[in-house]
N, C-alpha and C positions, 0 to 999 in steps of 0.2 A: 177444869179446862184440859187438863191433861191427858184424861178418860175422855173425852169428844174428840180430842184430837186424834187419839188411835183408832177411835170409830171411823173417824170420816178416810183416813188412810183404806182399813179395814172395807170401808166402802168403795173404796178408790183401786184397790186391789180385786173387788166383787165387779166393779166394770169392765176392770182390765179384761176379766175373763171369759165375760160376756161375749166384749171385741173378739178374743182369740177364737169360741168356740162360731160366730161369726165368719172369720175369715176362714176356717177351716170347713165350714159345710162344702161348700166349694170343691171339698180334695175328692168327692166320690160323684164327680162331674164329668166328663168324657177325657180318658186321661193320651189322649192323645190330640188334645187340642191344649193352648195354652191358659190360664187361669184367665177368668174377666178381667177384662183392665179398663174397668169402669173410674173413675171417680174413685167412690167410696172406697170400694177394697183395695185400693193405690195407697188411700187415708190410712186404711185400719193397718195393713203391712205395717207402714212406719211408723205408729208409733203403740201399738197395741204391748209389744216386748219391752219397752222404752220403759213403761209404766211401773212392769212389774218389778225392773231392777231399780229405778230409782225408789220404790220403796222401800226394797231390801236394802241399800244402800243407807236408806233413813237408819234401818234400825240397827245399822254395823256399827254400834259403836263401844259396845264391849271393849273392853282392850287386853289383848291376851300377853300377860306379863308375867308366866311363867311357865314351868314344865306342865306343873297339871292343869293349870287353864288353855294351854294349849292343846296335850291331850283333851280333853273337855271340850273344845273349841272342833278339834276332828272328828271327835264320836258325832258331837253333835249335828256336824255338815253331811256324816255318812250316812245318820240313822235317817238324819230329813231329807234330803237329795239322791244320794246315790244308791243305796237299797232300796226304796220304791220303783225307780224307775229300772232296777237292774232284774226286778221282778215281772216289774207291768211290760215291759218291751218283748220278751219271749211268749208271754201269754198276749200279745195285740199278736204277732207271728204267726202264733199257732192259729189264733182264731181267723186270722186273714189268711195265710198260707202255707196251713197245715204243716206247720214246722217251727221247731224251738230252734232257736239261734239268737247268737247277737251281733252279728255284721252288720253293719252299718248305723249302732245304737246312737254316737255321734252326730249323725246327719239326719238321721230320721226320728220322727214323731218325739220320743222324751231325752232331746236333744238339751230343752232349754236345762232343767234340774242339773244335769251335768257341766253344764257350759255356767251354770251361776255356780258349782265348787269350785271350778276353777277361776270366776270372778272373787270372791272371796277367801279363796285362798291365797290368787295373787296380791288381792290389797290387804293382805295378814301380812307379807312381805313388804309391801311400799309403807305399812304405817309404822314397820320397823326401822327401813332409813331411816323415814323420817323424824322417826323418834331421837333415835342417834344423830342424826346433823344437827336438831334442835339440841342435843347437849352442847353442841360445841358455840351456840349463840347465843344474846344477851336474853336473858327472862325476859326484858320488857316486850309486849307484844306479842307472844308467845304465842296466842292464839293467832292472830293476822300471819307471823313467819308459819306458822301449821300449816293453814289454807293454802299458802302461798307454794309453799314446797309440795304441797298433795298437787296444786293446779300444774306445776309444773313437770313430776314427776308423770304425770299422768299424759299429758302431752309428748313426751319422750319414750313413752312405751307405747304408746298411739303409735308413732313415727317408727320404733323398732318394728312392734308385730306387722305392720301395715307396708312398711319398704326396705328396714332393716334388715329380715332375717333372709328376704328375698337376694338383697345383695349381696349379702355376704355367703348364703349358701341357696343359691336360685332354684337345689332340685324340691326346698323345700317347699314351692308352690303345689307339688303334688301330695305332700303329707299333711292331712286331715286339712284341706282348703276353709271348709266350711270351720271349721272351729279358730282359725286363725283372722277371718275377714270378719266372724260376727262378737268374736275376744275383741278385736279393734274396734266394731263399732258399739258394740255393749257397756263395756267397761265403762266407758265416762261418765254413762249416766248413774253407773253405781256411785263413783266416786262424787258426783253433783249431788246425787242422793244423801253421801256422807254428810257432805257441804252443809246441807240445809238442816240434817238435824245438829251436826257440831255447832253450827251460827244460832238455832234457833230461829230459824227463820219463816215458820207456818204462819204464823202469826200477819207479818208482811207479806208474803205470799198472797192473802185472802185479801192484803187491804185493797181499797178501791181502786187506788192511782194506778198500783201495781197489776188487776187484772184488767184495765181501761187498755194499759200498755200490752197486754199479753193477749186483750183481743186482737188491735191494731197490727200486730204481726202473726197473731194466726190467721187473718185475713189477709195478710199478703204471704203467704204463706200457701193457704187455700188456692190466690190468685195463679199463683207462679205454679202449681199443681195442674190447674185445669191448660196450662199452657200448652201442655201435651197431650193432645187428645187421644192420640195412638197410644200410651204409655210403652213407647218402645223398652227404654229407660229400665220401665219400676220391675220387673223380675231381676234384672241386673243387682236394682242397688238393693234389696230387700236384705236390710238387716246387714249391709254392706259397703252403707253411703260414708262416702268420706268424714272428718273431725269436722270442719266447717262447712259442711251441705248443709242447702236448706230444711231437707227432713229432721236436721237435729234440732232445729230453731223452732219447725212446728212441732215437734213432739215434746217441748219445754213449754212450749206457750201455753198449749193443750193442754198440758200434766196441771199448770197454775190455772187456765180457767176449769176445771174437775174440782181440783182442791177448794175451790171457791163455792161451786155449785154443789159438792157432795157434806162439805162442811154445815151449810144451809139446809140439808138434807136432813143430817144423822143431827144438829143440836133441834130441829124438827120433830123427830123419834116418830115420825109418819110410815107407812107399813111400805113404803118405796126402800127409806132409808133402813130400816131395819132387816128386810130382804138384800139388800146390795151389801152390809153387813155382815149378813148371815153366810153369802156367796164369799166374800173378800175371805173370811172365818178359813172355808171347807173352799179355796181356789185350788189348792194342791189339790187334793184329791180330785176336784173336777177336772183339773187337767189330764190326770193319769187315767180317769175311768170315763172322759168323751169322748174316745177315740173310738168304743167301741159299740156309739151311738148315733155317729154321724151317719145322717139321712145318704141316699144314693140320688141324684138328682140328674138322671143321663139326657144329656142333647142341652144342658143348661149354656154351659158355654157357646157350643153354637149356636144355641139361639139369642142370647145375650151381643154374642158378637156381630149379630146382621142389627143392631142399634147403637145408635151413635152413646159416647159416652155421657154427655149431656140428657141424652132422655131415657137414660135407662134407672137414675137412681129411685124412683117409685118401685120399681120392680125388682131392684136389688135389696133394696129395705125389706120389701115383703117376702121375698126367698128367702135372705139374709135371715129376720126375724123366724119365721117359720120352722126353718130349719133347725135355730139356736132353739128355740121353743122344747121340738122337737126330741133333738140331743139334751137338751138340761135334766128333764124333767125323769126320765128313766137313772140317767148319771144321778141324780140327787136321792135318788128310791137304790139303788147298789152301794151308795155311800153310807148309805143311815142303817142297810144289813149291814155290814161291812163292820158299822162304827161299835155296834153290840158287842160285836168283842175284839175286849183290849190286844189279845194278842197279833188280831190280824189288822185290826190297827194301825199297832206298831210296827209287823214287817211292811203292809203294804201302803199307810200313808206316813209312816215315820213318825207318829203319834205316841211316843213312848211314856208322858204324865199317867197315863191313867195304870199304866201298866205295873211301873215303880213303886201305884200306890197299893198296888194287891198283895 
């Protein structure tokens, strides 16, 4: 059960990425016009990121409880997250604008890999209180007082990043904006992600009653979406919505019906589930090396935009598609060079097993 269950994650991780390379064909669209604000791509925004940290979330639960598991705990965050991307960001530069640099690595393209060290490394911090205020309380219930302190502490740093730092020193609005509004919106679902592996809760997650309830509100959810047809809104909130917006309720419901529908998938071992798999496997790597396969798609936007958002999603499905098609298929042929040897591997997908074994 154990081994299906990291598959179907593993597959769940292979959608995510799907969505992302989806919403991004898009970025080589008329870049003076604003992104479609169709429907769909409104959808994939919110909760395409959602996805991928609540499953890293699932698998935090190492616990780092000394000096060298904590070094250990670092190497391992730098080798997998922050040397790739501190690689691939100067080489997407060069190849787009004939220049090596890294000004604005934080805001642009391998933003996420950095912004999840610093998820993970903050809640390497929170599980330390919390470890320390659980000494000072009764054993019993140990785990329920755990949850409860993570749910809470987490809500409190919501409130800090999000109005705190702002109060107390307001010119901090203009220091790294973006890494502070998507720390607040990111983070919880790391921490939910904890949640469910610490409870053990995949298992429920998939039962019936549980994704009956998880459609019912992804349909209102869906509802209260199309209520803005303009999406004036969705650039605003992207990856920036408030603790209790409704894009965090559809992007939980959504995350439970996938879990449901990819589990059904991978205990399947159908050539769908084993390709979504295989993508969830090799997502890092796809993310760092589609950037420099996305399709050019000029006049899309404005032509997209003289249709209403109601009748354009046939036709954002099939750009959409096309595109990912597109971008995948070369991205997966640079990965599989790439992969032959361990050592480039290691600097450029953080891939270091194979290397240790030479």
């Amino acid at each position: 059960m154990g081994k299906k269950r990291l598959l179907s994650l593993d597959a769940l991780k292979g959608f995510a990425i799907l969505l992302v390379i989806f919403g991004h064909v898009y970025l080589g669209a008329d870049s003076d016009i604003f992104a479609t604000k169709s429907y769909l791509h409104r959808f994939i925004l919110a909760v395409h990121m959602p996805l991928f940290v609540l499953v890293s979330g699932y698998f935090a639960q190492r616990k780092v409880d000394s000096l060298s598991s904590l070094k250990q705990f670092f190497q391992d965050k730098f080798v997998r997250l922050i040397l790739p991307a501190m690689l691939w960001y100067p080489f997407w530069r060069l190849w787009n604008d004939g220049q090596i640099e890294w000004v604005g690595i934080f805001g642009n393209q391998y933003w996420f890999t950095l912004h999840l060290f610093i998820y993970v490394a903050l809640f390497l911090v929170q599980r330390s209180v919390v470890d320390l205020v659980l000494h000072a309380l009764p054993k019993k219930k140990a785990l329920a007082w755990e949850v409860i302190l993570h749910i809470v502490f987490t809500i409190g740093i919501y409130y800090f990043i999000h109005d705190g730092i702002l109060r107390l020193y307001p010119a901090a609005a203009n220091i790294l904006p973006i890494v502070r509004t998507r720390l607040a919106c990111l983070y919880p679902y790391l921490v939910i992600g904890w949640i469910i592996g610490r409870l053990d809760l995949l298992d429920k997650l998939r039962s019936q009653g549980v994704v009956a309830i998880a459609f019912i509100l992804f349909v209102v959810c869906i509802g209260h979406l199309i209520q803005d047809p303009n999406g004036d809104q969705y650039l605003a909130e992207y990856l920036g919505y408030g603790l209790w917006h409704i894009n965090r309720l559809m992007a939980l419901s959504f995350t439970i019906l996938m879990i449901y529908v990819l589990d059904v998938l991978t205990i399947g071992e159908g050539r769908l589930g084993r390709w979504l798999v295989l993508l969830g496997q090799w997502s890092l790597p796809i993310y760092f090396v589609h950037y420099f396969f996305l399709p050019v798609f000029p006049g899309v936007h404005a032509f997209l935009g003289r249709i209403t958002p109601s009748n354009q999603l046939s036709l954002d499905i099939f750009i959409g598609l096309a595109g990912t098609l597109m971008t995948l298929l070369p991205s997966l042929a640079v990965i599989y060079c790439i992969r032959l040897n361990p050592y480039l591997d290691f600097a450029l997908f953080g891939e270091k097993g194979r290397l240790m074994k030479k």
